[in-house]
Backbone as CSV, one residue per row, in Angstrom:
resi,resn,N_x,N_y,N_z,CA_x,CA_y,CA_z,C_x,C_y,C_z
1,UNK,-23.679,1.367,-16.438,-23.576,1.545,-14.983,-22.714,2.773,-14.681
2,UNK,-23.074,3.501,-13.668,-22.415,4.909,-13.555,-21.313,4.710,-12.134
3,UNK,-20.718,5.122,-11.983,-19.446,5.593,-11.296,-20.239,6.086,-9.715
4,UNK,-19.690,5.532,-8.553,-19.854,5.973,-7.457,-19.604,6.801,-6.694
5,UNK,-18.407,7.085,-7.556,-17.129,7.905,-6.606,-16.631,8.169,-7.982
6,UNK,-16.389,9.686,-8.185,-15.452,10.961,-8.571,-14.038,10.203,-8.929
7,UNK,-13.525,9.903,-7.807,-12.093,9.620,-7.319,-11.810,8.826,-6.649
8,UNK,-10.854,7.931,-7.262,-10.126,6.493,-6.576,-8.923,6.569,-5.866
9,UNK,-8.387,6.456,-5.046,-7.337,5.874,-4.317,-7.281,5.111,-4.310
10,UNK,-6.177,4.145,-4.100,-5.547,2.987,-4.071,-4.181,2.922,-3.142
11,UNK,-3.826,2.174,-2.379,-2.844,2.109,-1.741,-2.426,0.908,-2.744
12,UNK,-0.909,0.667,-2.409,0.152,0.310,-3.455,0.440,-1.161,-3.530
13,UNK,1.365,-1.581,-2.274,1.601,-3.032,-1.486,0.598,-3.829,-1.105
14,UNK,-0.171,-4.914,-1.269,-1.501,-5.476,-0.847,-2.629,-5.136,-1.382
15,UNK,-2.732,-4.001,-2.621,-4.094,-3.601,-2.960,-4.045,-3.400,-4.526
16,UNK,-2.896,-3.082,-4.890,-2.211,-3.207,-6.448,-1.312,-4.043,-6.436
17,UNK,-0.644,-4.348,-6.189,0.462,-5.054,-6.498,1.287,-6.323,-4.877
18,UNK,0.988,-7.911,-5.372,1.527,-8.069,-4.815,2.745,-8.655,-4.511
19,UNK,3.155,-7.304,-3.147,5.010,-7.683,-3.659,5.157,-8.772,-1.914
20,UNK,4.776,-8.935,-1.310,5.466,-10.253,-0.716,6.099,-10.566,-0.372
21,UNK,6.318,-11.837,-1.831,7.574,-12.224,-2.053,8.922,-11.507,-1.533
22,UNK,9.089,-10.463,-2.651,10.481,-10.462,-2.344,10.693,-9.678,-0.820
23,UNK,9.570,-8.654,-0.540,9.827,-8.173,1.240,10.352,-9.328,1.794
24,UNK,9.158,-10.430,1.907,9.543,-11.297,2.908,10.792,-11.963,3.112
25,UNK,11.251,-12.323,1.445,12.563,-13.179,1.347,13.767,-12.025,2.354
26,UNK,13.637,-11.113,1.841,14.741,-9.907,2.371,14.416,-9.764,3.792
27,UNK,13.278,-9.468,4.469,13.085,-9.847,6.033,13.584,-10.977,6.194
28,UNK,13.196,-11.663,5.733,13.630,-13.210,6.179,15.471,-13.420,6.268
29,UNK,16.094,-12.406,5.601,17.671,-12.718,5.551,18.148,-11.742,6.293
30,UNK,17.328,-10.888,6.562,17.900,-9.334,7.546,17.593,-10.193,9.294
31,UNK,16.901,-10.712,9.449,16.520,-11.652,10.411,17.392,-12.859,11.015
32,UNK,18.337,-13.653,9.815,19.503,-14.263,9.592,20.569,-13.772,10.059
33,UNK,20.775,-12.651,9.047,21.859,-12.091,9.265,22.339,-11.189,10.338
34,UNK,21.568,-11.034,11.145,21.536,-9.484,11.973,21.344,-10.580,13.704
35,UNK,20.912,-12.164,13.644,20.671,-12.432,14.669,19.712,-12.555,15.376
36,UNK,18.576,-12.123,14.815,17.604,-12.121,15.255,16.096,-13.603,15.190
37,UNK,15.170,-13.579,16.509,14.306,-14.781,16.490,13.452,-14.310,15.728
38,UNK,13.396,-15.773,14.353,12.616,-15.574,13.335,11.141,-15.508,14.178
39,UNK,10.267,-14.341,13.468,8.984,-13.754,13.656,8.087,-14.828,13.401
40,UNK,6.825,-15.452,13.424,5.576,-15.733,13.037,5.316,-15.326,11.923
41,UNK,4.273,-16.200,11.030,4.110,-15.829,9.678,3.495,-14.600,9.443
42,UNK,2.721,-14.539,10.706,1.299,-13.407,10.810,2.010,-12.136,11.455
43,UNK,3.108,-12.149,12.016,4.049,-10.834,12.176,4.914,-10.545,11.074
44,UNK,5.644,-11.280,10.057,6.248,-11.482,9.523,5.518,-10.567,8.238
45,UNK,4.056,-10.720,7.899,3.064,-10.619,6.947,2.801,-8.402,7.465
46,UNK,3.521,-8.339,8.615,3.140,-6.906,8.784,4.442,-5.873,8.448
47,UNK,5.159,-6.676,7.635,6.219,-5.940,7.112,5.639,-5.275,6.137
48,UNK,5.052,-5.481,5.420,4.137,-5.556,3.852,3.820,-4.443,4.196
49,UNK,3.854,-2.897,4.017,3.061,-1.918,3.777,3.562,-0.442,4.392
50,UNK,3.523,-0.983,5.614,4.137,0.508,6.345,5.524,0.816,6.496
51,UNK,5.799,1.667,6.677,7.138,2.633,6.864,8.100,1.548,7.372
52,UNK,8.953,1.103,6.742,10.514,0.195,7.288,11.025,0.559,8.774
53,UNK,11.067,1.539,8.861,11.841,1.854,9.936,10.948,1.341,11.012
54,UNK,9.657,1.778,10.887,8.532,2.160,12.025,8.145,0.073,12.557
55,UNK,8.075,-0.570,11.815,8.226,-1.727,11.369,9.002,-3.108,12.674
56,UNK,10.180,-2.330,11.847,11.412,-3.144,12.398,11.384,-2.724,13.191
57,UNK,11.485,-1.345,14.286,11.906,-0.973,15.320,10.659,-1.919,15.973
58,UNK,9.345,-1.795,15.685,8.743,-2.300,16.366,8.667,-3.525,16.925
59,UNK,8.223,-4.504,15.875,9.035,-5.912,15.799,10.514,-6.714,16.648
60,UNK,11.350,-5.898,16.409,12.438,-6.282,16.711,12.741,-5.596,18.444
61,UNK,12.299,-4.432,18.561,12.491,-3.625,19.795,13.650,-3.309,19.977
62,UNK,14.461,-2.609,18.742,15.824,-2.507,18.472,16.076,-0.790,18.775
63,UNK,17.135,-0.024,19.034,17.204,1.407,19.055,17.513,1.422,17.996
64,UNK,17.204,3.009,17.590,16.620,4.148,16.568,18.002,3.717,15.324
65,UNK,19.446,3.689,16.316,20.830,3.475,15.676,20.518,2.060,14.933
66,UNK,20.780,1.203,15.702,20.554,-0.176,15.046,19.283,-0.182,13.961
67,UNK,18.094,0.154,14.089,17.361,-0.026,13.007,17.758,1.139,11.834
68,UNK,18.269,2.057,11.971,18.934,2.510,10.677,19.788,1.574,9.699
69,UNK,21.014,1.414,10.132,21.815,0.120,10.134,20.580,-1.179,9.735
70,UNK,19.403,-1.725,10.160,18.975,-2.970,9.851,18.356,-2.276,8.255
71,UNK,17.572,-1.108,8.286,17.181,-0.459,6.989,17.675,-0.604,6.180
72,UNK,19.300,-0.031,6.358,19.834,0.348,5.021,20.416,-0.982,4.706
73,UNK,20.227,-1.986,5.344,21.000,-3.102,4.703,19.808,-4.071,4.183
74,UNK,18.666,-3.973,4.674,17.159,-4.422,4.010,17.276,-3.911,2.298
75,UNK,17.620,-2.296,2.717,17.418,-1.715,1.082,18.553,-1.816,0.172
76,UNK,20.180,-2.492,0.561,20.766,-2.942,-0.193,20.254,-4.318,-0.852
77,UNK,20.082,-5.090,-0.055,19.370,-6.600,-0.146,18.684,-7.205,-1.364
78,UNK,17.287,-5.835,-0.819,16.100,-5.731,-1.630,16.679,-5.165,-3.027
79,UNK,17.496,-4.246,-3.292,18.554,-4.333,-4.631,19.382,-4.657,-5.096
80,UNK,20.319,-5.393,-4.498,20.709,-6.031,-4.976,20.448,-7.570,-5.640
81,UNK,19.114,-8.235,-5.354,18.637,-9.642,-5.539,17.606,-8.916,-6.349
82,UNK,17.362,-7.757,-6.823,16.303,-6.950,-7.551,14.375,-8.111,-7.286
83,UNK,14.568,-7.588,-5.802,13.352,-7.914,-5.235,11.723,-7.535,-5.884
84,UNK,12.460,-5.991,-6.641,11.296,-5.605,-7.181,10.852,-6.602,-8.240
85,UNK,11.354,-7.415,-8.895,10.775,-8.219,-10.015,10.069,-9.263,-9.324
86,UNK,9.738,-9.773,-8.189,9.167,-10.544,-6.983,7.729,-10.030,-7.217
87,UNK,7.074,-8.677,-7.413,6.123,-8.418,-6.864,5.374,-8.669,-8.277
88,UNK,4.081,-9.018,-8.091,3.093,-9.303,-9.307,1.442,-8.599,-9.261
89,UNK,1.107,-8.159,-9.902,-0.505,-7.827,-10.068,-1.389,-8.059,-9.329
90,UNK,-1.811,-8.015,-8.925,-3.313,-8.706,-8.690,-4.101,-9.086,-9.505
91,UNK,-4.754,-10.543,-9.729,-5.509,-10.481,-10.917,-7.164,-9.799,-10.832
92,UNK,-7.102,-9.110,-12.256,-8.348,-8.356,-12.228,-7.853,-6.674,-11.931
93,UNK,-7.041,-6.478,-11.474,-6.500,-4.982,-11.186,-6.872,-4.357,-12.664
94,UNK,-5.540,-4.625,-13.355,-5.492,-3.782,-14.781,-6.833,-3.840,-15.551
95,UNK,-7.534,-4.492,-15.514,-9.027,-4.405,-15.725,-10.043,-3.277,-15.205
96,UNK,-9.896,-3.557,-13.799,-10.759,-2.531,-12.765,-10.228,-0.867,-13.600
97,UNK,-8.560,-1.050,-13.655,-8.072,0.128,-13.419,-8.858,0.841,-15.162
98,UNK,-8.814,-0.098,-16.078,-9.044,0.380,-17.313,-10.518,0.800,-17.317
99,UNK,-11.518,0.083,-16.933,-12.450,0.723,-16.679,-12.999,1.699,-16.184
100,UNK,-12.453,1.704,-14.922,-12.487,3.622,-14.385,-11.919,4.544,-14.963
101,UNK,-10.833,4.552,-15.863,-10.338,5.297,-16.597,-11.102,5.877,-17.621
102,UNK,-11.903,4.346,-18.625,-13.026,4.384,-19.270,-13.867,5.450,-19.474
103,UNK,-14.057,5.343,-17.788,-15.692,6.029,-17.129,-15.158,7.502,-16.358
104,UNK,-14.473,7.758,-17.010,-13.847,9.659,-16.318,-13.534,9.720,-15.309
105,UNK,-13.108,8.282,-14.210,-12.555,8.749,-12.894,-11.292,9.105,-13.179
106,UNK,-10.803,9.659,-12.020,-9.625,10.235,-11.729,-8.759,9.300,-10.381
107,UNK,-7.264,8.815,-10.687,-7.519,7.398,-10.303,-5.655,7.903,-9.639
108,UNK,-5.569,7.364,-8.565,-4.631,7.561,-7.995,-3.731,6.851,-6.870
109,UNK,-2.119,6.716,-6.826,-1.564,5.744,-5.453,-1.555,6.794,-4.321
110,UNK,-1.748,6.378,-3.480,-1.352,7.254,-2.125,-0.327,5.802,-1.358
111,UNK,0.669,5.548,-1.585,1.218,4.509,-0.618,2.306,5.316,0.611
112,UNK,2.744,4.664,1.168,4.028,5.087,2.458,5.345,4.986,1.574
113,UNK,5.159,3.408,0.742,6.394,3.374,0.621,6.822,4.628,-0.522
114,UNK,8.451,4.512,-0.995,9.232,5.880,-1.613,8.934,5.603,-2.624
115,UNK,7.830,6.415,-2.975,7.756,7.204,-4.554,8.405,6.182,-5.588
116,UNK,9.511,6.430,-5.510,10.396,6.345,-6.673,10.091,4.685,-7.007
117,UNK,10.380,3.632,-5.805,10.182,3.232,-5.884,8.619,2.217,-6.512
118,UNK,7.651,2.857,-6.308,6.550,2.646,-6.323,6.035,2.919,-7.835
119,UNK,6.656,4.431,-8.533,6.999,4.542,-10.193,7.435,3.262,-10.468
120,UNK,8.560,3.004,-10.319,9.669,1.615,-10.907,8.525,0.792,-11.106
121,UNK,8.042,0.112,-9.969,7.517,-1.107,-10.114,6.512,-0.843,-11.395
122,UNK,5.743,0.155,-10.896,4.771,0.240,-12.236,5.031,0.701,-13.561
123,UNK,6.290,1.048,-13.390,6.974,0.918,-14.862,7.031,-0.170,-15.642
124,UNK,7.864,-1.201,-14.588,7.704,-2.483,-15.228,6.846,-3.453,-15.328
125,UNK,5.958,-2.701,-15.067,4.616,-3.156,-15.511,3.617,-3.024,-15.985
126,UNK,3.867,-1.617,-16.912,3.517,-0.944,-17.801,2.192,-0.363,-17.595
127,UNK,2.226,-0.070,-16.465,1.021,0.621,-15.524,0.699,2.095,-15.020
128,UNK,1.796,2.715,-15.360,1.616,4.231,-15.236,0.576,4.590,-16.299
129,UNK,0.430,4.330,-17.231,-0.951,5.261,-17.548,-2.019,4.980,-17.078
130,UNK,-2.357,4.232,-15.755,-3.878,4.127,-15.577,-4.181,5.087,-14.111
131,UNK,-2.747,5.905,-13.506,-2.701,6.832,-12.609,-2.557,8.245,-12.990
132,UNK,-3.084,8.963,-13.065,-3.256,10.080,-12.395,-1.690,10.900,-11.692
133,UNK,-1.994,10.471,-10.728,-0.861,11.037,-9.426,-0.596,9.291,-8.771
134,UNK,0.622,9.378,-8.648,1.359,8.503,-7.620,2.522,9.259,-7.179
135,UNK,1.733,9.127,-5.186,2.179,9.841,-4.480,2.650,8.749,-3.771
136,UNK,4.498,8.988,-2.842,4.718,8.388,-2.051,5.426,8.603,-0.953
137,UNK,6.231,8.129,-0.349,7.544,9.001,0.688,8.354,8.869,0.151
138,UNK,8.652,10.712,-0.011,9.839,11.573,-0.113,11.295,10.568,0.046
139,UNK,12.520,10.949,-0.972,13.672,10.376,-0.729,14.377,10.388,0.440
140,UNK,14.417,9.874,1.658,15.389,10.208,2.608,14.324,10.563,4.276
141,UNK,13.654,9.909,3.598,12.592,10.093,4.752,11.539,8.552,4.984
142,UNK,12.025,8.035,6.456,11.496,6.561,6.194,10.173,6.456,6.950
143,UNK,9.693,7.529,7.848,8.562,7.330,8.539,7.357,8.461,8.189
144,UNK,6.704,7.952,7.332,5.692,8.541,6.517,4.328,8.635,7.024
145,UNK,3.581,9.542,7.918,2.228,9.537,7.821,1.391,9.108,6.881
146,UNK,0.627,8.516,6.943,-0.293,7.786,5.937,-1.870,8.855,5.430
147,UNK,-1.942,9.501,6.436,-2.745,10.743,5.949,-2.100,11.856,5.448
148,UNK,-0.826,12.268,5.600,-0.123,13.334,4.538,0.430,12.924,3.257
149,UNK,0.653,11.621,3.450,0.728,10.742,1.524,-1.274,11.197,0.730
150,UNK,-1.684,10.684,1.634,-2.899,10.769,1.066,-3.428,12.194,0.550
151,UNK,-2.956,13.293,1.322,-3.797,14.338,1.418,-2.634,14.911,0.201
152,UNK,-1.360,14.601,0.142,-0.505,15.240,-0.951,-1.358,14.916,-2.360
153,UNK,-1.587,13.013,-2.219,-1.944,13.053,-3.592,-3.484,13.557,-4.267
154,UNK,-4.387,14.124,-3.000,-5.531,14.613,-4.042,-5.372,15.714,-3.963
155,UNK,-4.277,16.738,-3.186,-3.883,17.873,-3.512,-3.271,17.907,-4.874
156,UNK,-2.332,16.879,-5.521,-1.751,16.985,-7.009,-2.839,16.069,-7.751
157,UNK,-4.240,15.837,-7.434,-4.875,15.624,-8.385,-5.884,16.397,-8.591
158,UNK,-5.920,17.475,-7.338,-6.561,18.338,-7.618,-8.278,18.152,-7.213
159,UNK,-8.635,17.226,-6.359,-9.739,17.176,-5.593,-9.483,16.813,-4.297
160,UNK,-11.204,16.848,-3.951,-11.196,17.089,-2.052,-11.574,15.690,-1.593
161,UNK,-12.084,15.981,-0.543,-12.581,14.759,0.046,-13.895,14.179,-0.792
162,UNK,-14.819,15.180,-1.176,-16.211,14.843,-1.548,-16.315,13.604,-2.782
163,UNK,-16.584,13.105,-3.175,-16.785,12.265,-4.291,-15.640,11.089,-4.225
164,UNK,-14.893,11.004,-3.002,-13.338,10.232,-3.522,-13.500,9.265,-2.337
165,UNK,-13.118,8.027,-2.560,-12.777,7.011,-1.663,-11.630,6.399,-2.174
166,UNK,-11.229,5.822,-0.626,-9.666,5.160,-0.416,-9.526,3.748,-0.382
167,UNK,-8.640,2.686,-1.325,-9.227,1.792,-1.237,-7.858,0.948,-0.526
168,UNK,-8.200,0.173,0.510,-6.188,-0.577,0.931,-7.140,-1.895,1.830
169,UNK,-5.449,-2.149,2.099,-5.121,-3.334,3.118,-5.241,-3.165,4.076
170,UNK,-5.262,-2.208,4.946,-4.251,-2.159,6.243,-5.110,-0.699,7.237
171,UNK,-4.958,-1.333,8.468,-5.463,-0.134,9.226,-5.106,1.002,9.390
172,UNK,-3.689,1.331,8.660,-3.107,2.468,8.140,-4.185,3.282,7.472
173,UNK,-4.375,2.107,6.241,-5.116,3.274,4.912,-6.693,3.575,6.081
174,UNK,-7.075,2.414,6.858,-7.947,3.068,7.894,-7.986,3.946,8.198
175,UNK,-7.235,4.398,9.510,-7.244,5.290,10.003,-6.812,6.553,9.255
176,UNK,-5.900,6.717,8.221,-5.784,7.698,7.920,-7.265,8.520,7.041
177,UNK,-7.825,7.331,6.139,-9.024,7.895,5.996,-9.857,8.654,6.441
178,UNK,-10.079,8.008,7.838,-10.910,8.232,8.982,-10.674,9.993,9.463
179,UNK,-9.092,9.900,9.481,-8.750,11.237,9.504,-8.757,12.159,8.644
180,UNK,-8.613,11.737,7.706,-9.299,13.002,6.591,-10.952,12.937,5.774
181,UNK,-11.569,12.392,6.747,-13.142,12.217,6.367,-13.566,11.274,4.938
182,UNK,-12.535,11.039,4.323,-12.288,10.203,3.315,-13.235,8.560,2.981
183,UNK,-13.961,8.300,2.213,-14.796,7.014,2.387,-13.516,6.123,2.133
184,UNK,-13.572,4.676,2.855,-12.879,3.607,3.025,-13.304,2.136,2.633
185,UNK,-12.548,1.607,2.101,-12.608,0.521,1.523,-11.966,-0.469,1.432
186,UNK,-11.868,-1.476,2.287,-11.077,-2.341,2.699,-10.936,-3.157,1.594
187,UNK,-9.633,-3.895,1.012,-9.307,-4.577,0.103,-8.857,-6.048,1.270
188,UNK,-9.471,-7.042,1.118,-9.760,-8.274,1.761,-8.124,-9.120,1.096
189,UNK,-8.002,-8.869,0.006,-6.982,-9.784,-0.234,-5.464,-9.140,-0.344
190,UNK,-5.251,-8.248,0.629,-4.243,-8.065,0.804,-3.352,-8.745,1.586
191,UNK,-2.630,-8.024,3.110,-1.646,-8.195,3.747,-2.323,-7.968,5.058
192,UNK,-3.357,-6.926,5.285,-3.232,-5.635,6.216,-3.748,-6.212,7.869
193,UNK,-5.137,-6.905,7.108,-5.860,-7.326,7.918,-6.006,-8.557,8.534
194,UNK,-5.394,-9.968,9.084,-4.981,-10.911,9.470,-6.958,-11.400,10.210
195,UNK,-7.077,-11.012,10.968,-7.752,-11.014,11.545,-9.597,-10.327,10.968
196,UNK,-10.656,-10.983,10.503,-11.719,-9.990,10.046,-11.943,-9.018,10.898
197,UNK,-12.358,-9.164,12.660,-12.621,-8.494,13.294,-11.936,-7.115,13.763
198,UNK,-10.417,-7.157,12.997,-10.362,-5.407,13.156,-10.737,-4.995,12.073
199,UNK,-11.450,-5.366,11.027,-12.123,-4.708,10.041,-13.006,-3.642,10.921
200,UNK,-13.978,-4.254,11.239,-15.207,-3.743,11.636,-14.987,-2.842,12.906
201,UNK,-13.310,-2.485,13.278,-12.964,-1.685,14.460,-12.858,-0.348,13.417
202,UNK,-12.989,-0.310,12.108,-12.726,1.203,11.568,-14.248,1.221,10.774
203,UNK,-14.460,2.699,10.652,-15.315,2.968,9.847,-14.797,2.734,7.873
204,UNK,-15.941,2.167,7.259,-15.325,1.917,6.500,-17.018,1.975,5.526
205,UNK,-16.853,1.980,3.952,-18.101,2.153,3.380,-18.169,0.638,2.912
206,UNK,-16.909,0.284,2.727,-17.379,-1.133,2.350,-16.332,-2.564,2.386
207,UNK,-16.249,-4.015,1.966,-15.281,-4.733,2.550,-15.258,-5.755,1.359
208,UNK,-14.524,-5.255,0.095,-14.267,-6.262,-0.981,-13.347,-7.618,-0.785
209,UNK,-14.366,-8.790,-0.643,-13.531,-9.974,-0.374,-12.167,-10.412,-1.520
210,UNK,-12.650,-9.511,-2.909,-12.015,-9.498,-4.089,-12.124,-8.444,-4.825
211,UNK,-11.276,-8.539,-6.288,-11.207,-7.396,-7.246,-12.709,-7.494,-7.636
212,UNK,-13.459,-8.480,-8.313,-14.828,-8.457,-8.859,-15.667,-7.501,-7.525
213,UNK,-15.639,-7.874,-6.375,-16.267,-7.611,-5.506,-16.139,-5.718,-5.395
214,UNK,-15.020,-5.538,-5.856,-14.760,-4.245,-5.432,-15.107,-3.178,-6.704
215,UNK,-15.093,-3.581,-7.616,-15.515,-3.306,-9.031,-17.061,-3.258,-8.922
216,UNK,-17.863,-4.302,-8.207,-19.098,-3.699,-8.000,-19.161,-2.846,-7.308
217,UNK,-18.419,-2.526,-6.376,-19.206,-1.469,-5.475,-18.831,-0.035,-6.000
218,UNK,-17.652,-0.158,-6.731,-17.868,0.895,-7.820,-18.443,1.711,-8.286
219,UNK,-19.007,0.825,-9.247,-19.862,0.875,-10.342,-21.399,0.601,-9.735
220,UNK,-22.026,1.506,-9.985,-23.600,1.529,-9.225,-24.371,0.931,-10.005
């Protein structure tokens, strides 16, 4: 079976790896601690992916000052209880990922969250060789366009739009697609999408209920 697409994207939180767990536990104590009325599960579930800052301010309806302050004490939290060991695989990922590798794609993260972070995890999980480029937000910078993560990392992998689709959770990896003409691919068992019907509010090539599911559409 031959290859559909040139080039893979992958967004990070909800589509590789799921980390959850430990977000939520750490929302859940920044929420405690700070005073604030605990969120809904289904608001609570939209921490998962996008930019911290952009997030909380929203959620909470806190000024620019105070959600700095709620950040940096999220990202002590989240390291000090080493949250990152919280997050787990998806099953069927490291599979998918070995196979495209297999088959000469060129295979890559585009996430929001920081880089560095996003290395780590897949360090310890012995997952950096099945990427390419993992691209993320810059150190010291918490509100990340989701189409300039994207467009950095097939600039350092060295292709265009043509042959490459984006695969995520979230109407983020949507729309940013959308904006760089990019084919889209909704990953069903993430975080992103609560609701089916804003699926079908973005253009998209296709809507994997699962990893098997998404592995076919792959593979032609």
């Amino acid at each position: 079976m031959a290859l559909k697409y040139d080039n893979v994207l992958f967004d990070f939180d909800g589509t590789i790896m799921d980390s959850g767990p430990g977000i939520l536990r750490c929302v859940c104590e920044i929420v405690e601690e700070f005073g604030y009325d605990m969120p809904e599960e289904a608001v609570l579930r939209k921490f998962i992916g996008p930019p911290l800052k952009q997030i909380f301010r929203q959620v909470f309806d806190i000024s620019s000052q105070e959600t700095d302050c709620v950040v940096d004490r999220y990202r002590e939290l989240h390291k000090e209880s080493n949250a990152i060991l919280e997050a787990d695989v998806y099953p069927g990922v490291v599979g998918l990922l070995q196979r495209l590798r297999n088959a000469g794609a060129k295979v890559g993260i585009a996430s929001v969250k920081r880089e560095t972070a996003v290395v780590e995890t897949l360090k310890i999980h012995d997952m950096m060789e099945y990427f390419d480029v993992v691209a993320g937000g810059p150190p010291g910078v918490d509100i990340v366009q989701k189409d300039l993560v994207m467009q950095d990392c097939m600039e350092r992998m060295g292709i265009g739009v043509q042959g490459t689709v984006m695969v995520g959770d979230s109407l983020y990896d949507a729309e940013a697609s959308e904006q760089l003409g990019v084919d889209f691919c909704v990953a069903l068992w993430g975080y992103g999408f609560d609701d089916p019907d804003d699926v079908t509010k973005h253009r998209q090539v296709f809507v994997a209920k699962d990893i098997p599911a998404l592995e076919s559409f792959l593979f032609t």
